[in-house]
N, C-alpha and C positions, 0 to 999 in steps of 0.2 A: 217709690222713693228709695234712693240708697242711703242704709243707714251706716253711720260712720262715728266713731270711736278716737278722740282726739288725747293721743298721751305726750305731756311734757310738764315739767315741773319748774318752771317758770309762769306765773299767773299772767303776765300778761300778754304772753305767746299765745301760750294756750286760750286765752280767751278772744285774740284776734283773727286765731286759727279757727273758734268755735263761731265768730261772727261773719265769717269768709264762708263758711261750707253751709250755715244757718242759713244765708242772704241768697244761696242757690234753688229756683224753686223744685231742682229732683232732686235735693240733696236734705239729710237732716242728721245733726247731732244726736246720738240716742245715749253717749255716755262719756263723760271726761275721767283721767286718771292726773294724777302728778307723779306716779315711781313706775316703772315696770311689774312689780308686782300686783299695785292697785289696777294696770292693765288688763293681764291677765283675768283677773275676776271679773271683770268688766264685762269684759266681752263673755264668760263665763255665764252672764248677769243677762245682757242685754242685746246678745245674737248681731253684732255687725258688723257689715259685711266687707267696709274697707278699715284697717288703722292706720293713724298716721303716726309715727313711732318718733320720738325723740331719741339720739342715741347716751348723752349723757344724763342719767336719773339716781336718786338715791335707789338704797331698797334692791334694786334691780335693773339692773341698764338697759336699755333699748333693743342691744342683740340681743340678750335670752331671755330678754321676753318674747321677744320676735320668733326665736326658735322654741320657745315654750307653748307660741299657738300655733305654730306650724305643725309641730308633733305631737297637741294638743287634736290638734285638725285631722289627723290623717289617723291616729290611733281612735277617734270616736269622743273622745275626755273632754272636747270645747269644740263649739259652734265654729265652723270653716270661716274663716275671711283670709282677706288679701292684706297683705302689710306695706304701707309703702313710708319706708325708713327717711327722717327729712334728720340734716344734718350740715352743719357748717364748713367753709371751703379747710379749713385750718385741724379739721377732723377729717383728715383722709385714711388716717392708720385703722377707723374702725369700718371705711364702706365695707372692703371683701368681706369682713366678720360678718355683718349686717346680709351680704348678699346668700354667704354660706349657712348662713342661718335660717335663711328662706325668705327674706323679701322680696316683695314683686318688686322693688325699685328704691329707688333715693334719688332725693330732689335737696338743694340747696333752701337753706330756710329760707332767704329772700329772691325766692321765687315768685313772679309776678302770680299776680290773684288767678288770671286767667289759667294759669300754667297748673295751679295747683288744683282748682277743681277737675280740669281737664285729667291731669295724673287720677285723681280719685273714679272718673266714671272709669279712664279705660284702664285702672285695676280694677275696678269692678267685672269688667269685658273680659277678666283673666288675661290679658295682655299684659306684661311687664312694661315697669313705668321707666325708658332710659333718658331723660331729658336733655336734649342737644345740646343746651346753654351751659348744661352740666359735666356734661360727656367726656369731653376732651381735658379740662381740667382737673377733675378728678380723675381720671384713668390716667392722667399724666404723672401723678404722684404715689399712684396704687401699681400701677404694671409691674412698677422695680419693687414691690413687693410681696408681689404674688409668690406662692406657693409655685414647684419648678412643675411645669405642664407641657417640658420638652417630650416624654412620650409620646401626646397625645398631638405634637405636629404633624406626622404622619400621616393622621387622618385627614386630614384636609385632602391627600391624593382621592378619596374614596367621594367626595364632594362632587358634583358638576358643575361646568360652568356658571350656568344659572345659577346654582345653591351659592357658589362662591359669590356670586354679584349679590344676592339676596343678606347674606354677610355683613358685605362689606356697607350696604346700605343699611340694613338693623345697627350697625355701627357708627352710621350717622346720626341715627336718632327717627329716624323716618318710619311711620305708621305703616300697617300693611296698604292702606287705600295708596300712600304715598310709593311707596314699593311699588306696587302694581302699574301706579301711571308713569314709574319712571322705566320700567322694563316694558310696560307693555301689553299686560296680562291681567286677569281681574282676581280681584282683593282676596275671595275664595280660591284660587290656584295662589295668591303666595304664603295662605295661610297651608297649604298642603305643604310647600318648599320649606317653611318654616319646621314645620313639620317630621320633614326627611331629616331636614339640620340636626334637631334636636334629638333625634333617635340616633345618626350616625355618630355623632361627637360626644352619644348619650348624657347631653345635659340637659339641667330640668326647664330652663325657662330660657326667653330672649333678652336679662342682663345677662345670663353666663354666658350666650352666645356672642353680646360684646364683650366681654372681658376672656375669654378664647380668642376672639376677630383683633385684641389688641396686644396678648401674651402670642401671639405667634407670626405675627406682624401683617398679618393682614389688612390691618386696619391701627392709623400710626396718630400717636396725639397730637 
C-alpha cells in the first residue's frame, strides 16, 4: 500500500481528496493536515510516502512546508516522501516556488480522479509528476517568470540527439514507457537518457527538466 498524506485547509477538499486516494485499493490515507505546519508533523507522525500539498494554508504555506520535508528528508529529521504540489490555474506565481522547493510535481486541483491517483503511484515510482493537461498552461505564465537560466543554454550543445528528443518529449508530459515507444527503445535505456540529462544540465528531477526544455526554448507553450 502507498501510504499518503493529504494537506489542505479547505474541509471539503481535503476530504474529497481523502475519498479519492481511500477508494484506491493500493492506495491508503494515513494522515490529513489543514496548515503546512500540521503537515510537516504529520508526516513526522505517520511515515508517508507521497503528500499531496496544497499551496495556499494558514500557519504555513505549501512551499515551505514542501521544502521543510524535503530537507527534513535528506538531512535524516523526517521520514523521505514525495510531495506532489496540487494548485489552481490562477496560482501560477507560486508553481516555480513549489518546484524549487522540491516537489516532485504539480497538478491542477481539478484534475480528473484518474489523473490524480496515477500522479500519486508514479511519485511514488520517484518519477516527477508533469501532467500534460497541465503543462503548457502553467509553464505559459511561469516561463516569463523564471529566474534568468541564460547561462545554462549552452549546455544543451553537450546533449545528443537522442537526449535532446528525450527532452523535448519529457516536456510533453509523456512517461518513460511512452518515450520509449515513441523513439523506439525500451523504458530502461530512456531511464538511462534521462539520466545523462539530469547530470549534464545538473538538475534534480524531470519537472526542472521541463521547465529548462521551456526557459530555453526547446520546448515552446
Amino acid at each position: 500500500m502507498i501510504r499518503v498524506l493529504v494537506a489542505d485547509d479547505q474541509d471539503l477538499v481535503r476530504a474529497g481528496a481523502v475519498a479519492v486516494v481511500d477508494a484506491a485499493p493500493d492506495l491508503e490515507v494515513v494522515a490529513e493536515a489543514a496548515d503546512g505546519a500540521a503537515a510537516v508533523e504529520a508526516q513526522r507522525r505517520h511515515r508517508a510516502d507521497v503528500v499531496l500539498m496544497d499551496v495556499r494554508m494558514p500557519v504555513l504555506d505549501g512551499i515551505e512546508a514542501t521544502r521543510r520535508l524535503v530537507a527534513g528528508a535528506a538531512d535524516g529529521s523526517l521520514p523521505p516522501c514525495r510531495v506532489v504540489v496540487l494548485t489552481t490555474f490562477d496560482l501560477d506565481e507560486y508553481v516555480y516556488g513549489a518546484l524549487r522547493a522540491g516537489a516532485s510535481g504539480f497538478l491542477l486541483k481539478d484534475v480528473p480522479t484518474p489523473d490524480l491517483l496515477a500522479a500519486v503511484r508514479t511519485a511514488h515510482r520517484g518519477d516527477a509528476v508533469v501532467a500534460p493537461s497541465a503543462t503548457r498552461r502553467l509553464l505559459a505564465h511561469v516561463v516569463p517568470r523564471l529566474p534568468d537560466l541564460a547561462a545554462r543554454d549552452a549546455v544543451a550543445a553537450a546533449l545528443s540527439e537522442r537526449e535532446l528528443a528525450v527532452v523535448r518529449l519529457l516536456a510533453e508530459g509523456l512517461s518513460n514507457a511512452e518515450i520509449g515507444a515513441r523513439i523506439f527503445v525500451s523504458e530502461a535505456t530512456v531511464k538511462t537518457y534521462v539520466g545523462r540529462v539530469l547530470a549534464k544540465l545538473g538538475l534534480r528531477d524531470r519537472v526542472q527538466v521541463v521547465v529548462w526544455a521551456y526557459r530555453t526554448g526547446l520546448a515552446e507553450a
